[in-house]
C-alpha positions as a LaTeX table, in Angstrom:
\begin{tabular}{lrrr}
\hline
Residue & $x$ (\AA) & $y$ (\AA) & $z$ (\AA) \\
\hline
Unk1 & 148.68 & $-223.97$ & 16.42 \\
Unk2 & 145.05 & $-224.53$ & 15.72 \\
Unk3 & 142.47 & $-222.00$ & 16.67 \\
Unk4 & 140.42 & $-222.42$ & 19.76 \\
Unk5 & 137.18 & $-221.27$ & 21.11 \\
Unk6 & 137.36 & $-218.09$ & 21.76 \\
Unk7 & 133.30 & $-217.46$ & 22.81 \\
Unk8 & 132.92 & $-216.48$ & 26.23 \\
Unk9 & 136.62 & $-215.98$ & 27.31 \\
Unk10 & 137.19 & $-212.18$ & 28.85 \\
Unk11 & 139.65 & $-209.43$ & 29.81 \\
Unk12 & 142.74 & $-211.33$ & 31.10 \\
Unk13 & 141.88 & $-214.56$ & 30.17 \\
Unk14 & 141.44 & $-213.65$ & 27.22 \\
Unk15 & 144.47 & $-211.27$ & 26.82 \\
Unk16 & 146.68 & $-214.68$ & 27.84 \\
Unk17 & 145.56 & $-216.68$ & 25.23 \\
Unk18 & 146.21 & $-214.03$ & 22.43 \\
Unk19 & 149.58 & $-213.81$ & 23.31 \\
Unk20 & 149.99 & $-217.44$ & 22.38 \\
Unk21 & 149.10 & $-217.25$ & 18.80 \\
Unk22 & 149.53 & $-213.42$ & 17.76 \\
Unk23 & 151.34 & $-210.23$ & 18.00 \\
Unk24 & 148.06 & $-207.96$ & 18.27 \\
Unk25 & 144.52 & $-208.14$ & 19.56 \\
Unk26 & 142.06 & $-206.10$ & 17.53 \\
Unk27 & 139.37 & $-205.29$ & 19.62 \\
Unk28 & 135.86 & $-203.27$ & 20.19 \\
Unk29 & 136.08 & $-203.00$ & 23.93 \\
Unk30 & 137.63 & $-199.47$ & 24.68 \\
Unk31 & 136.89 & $-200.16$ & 28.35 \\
Unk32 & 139.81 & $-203.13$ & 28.04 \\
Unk33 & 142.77 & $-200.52$ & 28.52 \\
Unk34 & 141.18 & $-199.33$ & 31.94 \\
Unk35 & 140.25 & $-202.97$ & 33.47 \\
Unk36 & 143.68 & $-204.43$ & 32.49 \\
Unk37 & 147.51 & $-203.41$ & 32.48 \\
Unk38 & 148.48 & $-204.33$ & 29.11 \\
Unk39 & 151.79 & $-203.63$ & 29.54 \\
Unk40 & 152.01 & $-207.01$ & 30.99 \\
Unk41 & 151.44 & $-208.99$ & 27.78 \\
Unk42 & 153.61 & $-209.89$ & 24.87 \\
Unk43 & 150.74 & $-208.58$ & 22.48 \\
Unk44 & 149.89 & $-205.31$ & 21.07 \\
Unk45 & 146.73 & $-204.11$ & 21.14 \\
Unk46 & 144.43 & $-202.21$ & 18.80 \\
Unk47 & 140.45 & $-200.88$ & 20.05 \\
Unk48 & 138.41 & $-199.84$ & 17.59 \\
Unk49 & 136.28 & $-197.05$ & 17.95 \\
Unk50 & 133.54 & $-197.05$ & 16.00 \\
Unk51 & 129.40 & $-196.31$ & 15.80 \\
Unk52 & 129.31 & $-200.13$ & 15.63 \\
Unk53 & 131.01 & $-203.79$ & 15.47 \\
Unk54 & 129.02 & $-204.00$ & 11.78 \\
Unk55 & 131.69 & $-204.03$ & 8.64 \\
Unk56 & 130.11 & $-201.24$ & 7.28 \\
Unk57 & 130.94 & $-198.97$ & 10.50 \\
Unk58 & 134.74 & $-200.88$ & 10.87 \\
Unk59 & 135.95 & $-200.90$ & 7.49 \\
Unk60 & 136.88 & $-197.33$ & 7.11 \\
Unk61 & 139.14 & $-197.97$ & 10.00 \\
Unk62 & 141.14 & $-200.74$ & 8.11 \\
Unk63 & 144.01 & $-198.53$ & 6.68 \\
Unk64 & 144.54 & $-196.89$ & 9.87 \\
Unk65 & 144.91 & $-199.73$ & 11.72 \\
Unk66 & 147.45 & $-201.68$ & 8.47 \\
Unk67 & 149.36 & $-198.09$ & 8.42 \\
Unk68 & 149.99 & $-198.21$ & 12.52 \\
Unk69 & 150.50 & $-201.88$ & 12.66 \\
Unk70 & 154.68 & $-201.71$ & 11.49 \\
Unk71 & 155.10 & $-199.74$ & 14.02 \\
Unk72 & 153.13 & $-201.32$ & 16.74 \\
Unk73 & 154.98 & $-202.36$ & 19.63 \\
Unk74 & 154.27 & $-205.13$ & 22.25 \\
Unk75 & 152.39 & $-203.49$ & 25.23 \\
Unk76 & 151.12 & $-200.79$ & 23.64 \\
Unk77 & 147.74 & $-199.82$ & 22.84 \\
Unk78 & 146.50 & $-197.82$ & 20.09 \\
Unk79 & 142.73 & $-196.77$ & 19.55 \\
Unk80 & 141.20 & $-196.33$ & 16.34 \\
Unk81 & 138.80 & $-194.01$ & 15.72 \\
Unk82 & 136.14 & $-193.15$ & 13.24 \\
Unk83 & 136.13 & $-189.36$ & 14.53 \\
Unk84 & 140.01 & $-188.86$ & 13.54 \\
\hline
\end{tabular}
């Protein structure tokens, strides 16, 4: 399936068209678990929680997030901190 525009797309809009084309959402919005009941979606989710959206503040999360992702199940949300 080719990608599609993703800019400007929100919450559950946004949580219906990840579903379509992957397992898990990786995202910086911690509010996202709050506005929406993810349980509802066939995706996994993933928030990262870090000083930033830069690489240099999000890469140190990376082998949390490949070390959780196994065991990741549909529904489910894990966040990701940089203060674990």
């Amino acid at each position: 399936m080719p990608l599609i525009d993703w800019a400007g797309i929100q919450n559950g809009a946004l949580l219906q068209r990840a579903e379509k084309q992957f397992d898990v959402l990786i995202t910086m919005d911690n509010n996202l678990p709050w506005q929406q009941h993810l349980t509802q979606y066939d995706l996994a989710v993933i928030a990262l929680k870090a000083h930033s959206n830069r690489l240099a503040d999000t890469q140190p999360l990376m082998p949390r997030v490949l070390a959780i992702l196994p065991a990741l199940e549909k529904g489910n949300l894990i966040i990701v901190s940089a203060e674990e």
